[in-house]
PyMOL Python script that loads the backbone (N, CA, C, O; Angstrom):
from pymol import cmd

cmd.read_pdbstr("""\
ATOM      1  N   UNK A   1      39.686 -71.681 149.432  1.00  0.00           N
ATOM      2  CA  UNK A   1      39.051 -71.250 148.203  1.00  0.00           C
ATOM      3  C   UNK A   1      37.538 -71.311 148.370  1.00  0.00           C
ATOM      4  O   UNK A   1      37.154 -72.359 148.889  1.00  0.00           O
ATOM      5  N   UNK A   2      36.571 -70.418 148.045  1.00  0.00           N
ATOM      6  CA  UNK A   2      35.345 -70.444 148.146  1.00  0.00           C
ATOM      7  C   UNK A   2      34.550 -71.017 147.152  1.00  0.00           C
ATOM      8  O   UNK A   2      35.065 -71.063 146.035  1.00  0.00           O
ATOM      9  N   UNK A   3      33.516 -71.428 147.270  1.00  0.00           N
ATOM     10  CA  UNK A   3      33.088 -72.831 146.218  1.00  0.00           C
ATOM     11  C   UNK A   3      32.752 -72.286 144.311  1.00  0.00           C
ATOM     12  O   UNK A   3      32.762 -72.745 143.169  1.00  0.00           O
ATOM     13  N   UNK A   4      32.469 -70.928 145.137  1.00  0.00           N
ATOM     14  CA  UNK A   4      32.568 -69.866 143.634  1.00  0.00           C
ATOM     15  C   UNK A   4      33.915 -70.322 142.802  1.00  0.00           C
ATOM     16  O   UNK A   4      33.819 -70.508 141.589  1.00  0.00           O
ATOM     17  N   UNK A   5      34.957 -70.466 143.366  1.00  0.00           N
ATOM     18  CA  UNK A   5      36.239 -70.404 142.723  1.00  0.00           C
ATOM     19  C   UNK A   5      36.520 -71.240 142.427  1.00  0.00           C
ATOM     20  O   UNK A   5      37.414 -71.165 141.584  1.00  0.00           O
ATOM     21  N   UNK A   6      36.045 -72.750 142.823  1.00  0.00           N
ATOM     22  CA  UNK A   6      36.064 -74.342 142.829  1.00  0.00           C
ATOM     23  C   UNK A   6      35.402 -73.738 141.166  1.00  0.00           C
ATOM     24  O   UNK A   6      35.969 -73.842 140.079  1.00  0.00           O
ATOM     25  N   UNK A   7      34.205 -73.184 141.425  1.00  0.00           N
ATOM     26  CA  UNK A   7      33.276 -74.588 140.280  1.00  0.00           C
ATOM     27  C   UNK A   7      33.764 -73.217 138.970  1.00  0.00           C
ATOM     28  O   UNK A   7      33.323 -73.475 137.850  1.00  0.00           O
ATOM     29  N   UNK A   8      34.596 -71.878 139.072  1.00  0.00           N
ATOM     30  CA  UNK A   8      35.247 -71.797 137.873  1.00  0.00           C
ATOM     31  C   UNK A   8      36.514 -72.629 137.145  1.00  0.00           C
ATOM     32  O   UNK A   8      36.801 -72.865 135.971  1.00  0.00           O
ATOM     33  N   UNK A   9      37.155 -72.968 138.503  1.00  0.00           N
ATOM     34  CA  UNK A   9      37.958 -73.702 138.239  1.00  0.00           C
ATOM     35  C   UNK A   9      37.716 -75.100 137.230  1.00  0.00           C
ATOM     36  O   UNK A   9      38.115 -75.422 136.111  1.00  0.00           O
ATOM     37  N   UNK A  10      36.935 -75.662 138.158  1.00  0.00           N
ATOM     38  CA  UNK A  10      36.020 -76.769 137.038  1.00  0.00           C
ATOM     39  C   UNK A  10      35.794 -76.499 135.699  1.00  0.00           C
ATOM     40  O   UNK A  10      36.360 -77.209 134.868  1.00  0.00           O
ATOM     41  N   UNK A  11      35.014 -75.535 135.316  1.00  0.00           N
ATOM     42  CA  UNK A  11      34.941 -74.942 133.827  1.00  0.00           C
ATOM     43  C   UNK A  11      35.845 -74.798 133.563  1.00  0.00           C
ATOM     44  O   UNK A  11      36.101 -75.253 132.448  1.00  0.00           O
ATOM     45  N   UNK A  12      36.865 -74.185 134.208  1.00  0.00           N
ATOM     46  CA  UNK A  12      38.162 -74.081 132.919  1.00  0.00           C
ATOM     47  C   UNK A  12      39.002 -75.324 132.751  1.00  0.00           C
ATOM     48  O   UNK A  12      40.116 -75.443 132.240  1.00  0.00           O
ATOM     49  N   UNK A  13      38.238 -76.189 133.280  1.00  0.00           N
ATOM     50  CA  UNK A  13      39.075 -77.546 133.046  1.00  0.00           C
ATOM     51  C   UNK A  13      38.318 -78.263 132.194  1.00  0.00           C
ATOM     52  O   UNK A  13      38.918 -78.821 131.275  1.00  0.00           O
ATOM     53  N   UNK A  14      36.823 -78.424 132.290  1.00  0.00           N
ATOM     54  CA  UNK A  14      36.157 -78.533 131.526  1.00  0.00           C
ATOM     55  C   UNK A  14      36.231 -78.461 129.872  1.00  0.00           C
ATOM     56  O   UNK A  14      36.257 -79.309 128.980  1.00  0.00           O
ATOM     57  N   UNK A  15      36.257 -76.651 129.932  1.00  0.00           N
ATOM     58  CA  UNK A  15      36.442 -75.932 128.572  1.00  0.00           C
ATOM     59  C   UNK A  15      38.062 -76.263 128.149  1.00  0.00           C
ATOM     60  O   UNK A  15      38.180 -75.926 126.971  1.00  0.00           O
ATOM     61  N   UNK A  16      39.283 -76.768 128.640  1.00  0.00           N
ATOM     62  CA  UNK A  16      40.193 -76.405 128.501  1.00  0.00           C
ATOM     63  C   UNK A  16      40.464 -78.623 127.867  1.00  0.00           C
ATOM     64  O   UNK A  16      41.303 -78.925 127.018  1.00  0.00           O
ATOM     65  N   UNK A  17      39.750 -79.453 128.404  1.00  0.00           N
ATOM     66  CA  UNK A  17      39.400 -81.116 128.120  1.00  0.00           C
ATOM     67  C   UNK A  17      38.686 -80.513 126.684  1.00  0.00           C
ATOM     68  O   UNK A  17      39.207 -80.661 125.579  1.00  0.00           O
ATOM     69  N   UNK A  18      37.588 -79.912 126.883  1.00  0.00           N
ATOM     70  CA  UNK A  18      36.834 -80.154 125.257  1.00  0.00           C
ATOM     71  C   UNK A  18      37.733 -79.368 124.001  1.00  0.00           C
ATOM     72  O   UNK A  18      37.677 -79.654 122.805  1.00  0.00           O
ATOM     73  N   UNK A  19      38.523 -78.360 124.603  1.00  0.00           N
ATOM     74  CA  UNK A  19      39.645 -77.670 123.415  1.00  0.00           C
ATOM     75  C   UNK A  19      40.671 -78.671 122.842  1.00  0.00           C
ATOM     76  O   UNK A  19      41.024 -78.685 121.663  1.00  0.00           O
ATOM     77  N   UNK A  20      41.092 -79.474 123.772  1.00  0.00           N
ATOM     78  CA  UNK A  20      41.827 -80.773 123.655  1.00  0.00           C
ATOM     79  C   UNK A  20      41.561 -81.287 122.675  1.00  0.00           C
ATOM     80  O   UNK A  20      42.265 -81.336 121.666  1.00  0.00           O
ATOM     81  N   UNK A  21      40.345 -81.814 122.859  1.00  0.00           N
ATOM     82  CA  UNK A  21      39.981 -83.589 122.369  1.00  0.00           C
ATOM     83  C   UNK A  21      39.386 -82.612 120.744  1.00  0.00           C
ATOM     84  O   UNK A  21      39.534 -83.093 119.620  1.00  0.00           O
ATOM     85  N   UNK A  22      38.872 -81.520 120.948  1.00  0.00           N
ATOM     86  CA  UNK A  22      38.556 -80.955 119.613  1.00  0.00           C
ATOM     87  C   UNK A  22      40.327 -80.415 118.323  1.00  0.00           C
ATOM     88  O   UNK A  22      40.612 -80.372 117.126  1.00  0.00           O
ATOM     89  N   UNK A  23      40.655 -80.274 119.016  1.00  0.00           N
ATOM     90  CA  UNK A  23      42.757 -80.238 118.931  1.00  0.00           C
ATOM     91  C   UNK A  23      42.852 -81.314 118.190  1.00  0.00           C
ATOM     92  O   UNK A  23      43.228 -81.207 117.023  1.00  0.00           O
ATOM     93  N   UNK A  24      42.507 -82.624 118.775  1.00  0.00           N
ATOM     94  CA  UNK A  24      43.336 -83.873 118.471  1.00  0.00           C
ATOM     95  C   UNK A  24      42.363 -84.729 117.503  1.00  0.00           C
ATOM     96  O   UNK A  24      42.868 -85.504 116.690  1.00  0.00           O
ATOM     97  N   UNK A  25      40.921 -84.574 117.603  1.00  0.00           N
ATOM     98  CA  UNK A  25      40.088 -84.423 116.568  1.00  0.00           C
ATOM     99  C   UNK A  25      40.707 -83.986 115.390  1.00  0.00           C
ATOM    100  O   UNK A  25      41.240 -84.916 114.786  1.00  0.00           O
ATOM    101  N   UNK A  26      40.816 -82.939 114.881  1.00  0.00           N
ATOM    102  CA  UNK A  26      41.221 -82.233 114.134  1.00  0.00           C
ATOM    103  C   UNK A  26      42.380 -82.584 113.517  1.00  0.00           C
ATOM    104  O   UNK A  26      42.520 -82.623 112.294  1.00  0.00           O
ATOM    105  N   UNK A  27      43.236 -82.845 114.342  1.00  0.00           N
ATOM    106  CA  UNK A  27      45.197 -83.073 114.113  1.00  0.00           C
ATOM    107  C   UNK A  27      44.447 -84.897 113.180  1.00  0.00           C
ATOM    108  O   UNK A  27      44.513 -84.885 111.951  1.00  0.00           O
ATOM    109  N   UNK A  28      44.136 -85.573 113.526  1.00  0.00           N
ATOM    110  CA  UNK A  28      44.270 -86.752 113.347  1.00  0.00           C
ATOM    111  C   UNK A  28      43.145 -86.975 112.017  1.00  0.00           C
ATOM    112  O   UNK A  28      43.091 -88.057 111.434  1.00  0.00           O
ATOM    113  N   UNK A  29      42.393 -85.971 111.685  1.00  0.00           N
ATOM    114  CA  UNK A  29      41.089 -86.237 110.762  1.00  0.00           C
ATOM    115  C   UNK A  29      41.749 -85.097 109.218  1.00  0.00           C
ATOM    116  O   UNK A  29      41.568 -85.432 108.048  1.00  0.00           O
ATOM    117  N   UNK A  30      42.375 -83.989 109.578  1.00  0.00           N
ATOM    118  CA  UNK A  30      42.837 -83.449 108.885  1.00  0.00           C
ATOM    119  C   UNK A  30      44.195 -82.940 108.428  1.00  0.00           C
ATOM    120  O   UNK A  30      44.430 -82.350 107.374  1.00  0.00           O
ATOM    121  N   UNK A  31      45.098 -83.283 109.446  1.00  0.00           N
ATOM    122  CA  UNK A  31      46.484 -82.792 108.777  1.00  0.00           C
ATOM    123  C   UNK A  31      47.653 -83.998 109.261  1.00  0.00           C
ATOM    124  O   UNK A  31      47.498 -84.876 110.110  1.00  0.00           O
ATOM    125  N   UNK A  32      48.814 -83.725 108.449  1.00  0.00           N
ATOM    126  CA  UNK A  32      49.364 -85.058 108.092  1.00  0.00           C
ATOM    127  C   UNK A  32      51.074 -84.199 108.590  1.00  0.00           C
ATOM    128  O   UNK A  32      51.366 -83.015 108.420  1.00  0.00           O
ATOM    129  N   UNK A  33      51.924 -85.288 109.210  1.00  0.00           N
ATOM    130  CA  UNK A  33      53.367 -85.321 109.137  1.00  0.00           C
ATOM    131  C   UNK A  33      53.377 -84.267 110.308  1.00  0.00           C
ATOM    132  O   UNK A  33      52.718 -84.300 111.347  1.00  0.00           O
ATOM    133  N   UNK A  34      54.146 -83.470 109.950  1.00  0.00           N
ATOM    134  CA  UNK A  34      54.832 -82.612 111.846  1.00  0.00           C
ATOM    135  C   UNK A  34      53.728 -81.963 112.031  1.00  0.00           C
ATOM    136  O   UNK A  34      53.453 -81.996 113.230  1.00  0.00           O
ATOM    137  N   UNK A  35      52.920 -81.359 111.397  1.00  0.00           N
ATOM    138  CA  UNK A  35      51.679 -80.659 111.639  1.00  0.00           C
ATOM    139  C   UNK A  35      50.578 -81.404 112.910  1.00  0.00           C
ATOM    140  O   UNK A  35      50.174 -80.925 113.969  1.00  0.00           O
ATOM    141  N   UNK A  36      50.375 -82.490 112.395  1.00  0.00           N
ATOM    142  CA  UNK A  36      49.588 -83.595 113.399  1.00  0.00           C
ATOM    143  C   UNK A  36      50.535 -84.151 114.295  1.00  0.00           C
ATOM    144  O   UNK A  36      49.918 -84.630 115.246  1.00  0.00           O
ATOM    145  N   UNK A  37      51.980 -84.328 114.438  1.00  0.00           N
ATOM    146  CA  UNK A  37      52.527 -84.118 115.550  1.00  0.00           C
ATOM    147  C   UNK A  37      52.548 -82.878 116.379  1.00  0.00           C
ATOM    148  O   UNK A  37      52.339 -83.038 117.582  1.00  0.00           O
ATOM    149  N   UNK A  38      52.700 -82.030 116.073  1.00  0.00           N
ATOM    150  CA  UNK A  38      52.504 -80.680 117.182  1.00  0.00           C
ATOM    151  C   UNK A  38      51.462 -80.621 117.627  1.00  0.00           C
ATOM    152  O   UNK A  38      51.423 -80.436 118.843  1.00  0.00           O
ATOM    153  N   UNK A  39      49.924 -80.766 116.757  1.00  0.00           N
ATOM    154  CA  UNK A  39      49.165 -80.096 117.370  1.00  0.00           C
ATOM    155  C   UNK A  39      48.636 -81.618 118.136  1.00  0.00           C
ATOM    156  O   UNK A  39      47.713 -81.389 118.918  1.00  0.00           O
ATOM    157  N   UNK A  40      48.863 -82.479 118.100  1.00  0.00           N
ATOM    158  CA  UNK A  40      48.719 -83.597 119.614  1.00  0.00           C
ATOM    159  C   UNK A  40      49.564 -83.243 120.580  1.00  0.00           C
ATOM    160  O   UNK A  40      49.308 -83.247 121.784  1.00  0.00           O
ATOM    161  N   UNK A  41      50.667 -82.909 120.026  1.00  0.00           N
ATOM    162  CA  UNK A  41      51.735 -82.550 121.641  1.00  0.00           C
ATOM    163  C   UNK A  41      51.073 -81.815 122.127  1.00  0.00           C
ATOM    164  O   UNK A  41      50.868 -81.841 123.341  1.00  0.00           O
ATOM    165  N   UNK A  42      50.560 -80.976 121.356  1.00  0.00           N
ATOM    166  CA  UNK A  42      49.969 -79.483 121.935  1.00  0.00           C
ATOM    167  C   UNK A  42      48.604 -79.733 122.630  1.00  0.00           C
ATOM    168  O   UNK A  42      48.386 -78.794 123.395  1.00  0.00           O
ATOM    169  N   UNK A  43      47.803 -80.466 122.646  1.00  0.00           N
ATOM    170  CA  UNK A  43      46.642 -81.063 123.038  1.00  0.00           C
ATOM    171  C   UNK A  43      46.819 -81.601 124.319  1.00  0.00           C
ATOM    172  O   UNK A  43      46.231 -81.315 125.362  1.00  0.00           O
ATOM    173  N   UNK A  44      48.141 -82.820 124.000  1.00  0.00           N
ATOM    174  CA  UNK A  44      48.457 -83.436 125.129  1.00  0.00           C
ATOM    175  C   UNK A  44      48.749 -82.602 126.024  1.00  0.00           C
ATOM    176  O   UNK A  44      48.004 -82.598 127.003  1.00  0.00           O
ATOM    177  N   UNK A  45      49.708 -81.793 126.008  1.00  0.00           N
ATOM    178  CA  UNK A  45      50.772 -80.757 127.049  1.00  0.00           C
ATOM    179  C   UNK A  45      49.348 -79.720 127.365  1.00  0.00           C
ATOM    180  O   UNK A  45      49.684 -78.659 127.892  1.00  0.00           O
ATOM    181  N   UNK A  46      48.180 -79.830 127.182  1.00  0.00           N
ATOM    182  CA  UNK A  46      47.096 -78.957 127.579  1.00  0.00           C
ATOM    183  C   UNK A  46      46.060 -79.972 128.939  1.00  0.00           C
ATOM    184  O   UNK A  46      45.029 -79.756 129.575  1.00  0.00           O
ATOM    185  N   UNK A  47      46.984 -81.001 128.860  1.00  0.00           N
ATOM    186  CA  UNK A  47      46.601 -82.094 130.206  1.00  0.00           C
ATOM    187  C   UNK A  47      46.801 -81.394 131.302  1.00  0.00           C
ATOM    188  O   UNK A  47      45.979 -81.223 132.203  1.00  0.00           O
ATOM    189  N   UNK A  48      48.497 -80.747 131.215  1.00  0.00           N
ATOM    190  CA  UNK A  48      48.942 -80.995 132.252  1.00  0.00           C
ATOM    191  C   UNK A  48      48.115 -79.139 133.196  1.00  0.00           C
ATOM    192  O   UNK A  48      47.851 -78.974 134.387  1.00  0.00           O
ATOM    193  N   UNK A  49      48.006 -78.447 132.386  1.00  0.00           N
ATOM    194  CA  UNK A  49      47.062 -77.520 133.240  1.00  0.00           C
ATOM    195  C   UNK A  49      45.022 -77.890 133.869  1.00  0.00           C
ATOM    196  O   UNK A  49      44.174 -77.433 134.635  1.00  0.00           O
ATOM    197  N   UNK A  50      45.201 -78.874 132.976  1.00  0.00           N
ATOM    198  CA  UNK A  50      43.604 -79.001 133.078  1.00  0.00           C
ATOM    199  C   UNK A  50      43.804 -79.984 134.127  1.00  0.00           C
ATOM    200  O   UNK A  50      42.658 -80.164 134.538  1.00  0.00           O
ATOM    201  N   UNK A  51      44.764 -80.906 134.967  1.00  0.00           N
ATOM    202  CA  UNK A  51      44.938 -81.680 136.002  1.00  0.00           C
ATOM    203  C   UNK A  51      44.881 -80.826 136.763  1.00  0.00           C
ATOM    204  O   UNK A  51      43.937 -80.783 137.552  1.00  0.00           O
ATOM    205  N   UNK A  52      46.088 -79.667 136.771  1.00  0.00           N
ATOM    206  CA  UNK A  52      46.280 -79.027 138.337  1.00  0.00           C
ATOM    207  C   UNK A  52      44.478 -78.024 138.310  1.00  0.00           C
ATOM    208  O   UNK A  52      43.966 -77.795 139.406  1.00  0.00           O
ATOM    209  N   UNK A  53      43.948 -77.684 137.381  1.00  0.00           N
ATOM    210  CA  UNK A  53      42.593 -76.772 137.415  1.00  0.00           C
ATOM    211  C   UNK A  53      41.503 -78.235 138.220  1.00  0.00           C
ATOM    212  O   UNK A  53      40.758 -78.156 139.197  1.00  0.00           O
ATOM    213  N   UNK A  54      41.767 -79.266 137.476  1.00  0.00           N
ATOM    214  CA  UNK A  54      41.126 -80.695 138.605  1.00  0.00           C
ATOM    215  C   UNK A  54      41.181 -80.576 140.058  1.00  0.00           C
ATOM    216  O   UNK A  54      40.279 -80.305 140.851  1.00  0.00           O
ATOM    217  N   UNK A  55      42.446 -80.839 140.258  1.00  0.00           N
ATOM    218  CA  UNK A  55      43.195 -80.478 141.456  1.00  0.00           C
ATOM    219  C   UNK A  55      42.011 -79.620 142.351  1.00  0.00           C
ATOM    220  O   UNK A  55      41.153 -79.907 143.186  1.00  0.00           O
ATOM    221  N   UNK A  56      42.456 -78.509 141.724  1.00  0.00           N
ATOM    222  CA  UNK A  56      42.407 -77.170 142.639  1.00  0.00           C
ATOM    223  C   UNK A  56      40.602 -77.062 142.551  1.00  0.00           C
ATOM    224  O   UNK A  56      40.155 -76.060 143.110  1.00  0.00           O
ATOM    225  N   UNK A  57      39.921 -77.674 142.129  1.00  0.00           N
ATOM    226  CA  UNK A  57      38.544 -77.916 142.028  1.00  0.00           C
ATOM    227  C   UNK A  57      38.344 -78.830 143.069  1.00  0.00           C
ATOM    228  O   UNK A  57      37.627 -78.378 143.963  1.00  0.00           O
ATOM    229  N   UNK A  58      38.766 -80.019 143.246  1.00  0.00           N
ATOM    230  CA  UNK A  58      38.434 -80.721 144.517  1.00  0.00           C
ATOM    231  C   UNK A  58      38.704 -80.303 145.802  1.00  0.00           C
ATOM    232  O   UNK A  58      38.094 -80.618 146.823  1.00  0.00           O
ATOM    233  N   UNK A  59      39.780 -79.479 145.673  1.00  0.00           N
ATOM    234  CA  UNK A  59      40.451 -79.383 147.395  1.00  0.00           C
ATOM    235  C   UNK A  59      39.254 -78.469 147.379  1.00  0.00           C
ATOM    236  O   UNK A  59      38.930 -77.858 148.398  1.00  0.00           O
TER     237      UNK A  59
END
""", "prot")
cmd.dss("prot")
cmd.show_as("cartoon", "prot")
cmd.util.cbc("prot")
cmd.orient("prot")
């Protein structure tokens, strides 16, 4: 991978951590019962692409 492709990769892991934590912000400050359960699952389960975009930024 050429370092161009590393450091997009980075940003979209970046941008894809701050969509998160702004997600779970949100879920926990404004909405109540299954609503604030989904949208944390949904935050959380947005880990598991922003690891492998980690990943694929270091190698």
């Amino acid at each position: 991978m050429s370092p161009l492709d590393k450091m997009w990769a980075s940003f979209i892991a970046i941008g894809l951590m701050v969509l998160a934590s702004l997600l779970i912000t949100f879920a926990r400050n404004k909405t109540t019962g299954i609503v604030r359960f989904v949208l944390s699952l949904v935050a959380f389960l947005m880990f598991i692409p922003i690891f492998i975009y980690m990943v694929v930024s270091l190698l």
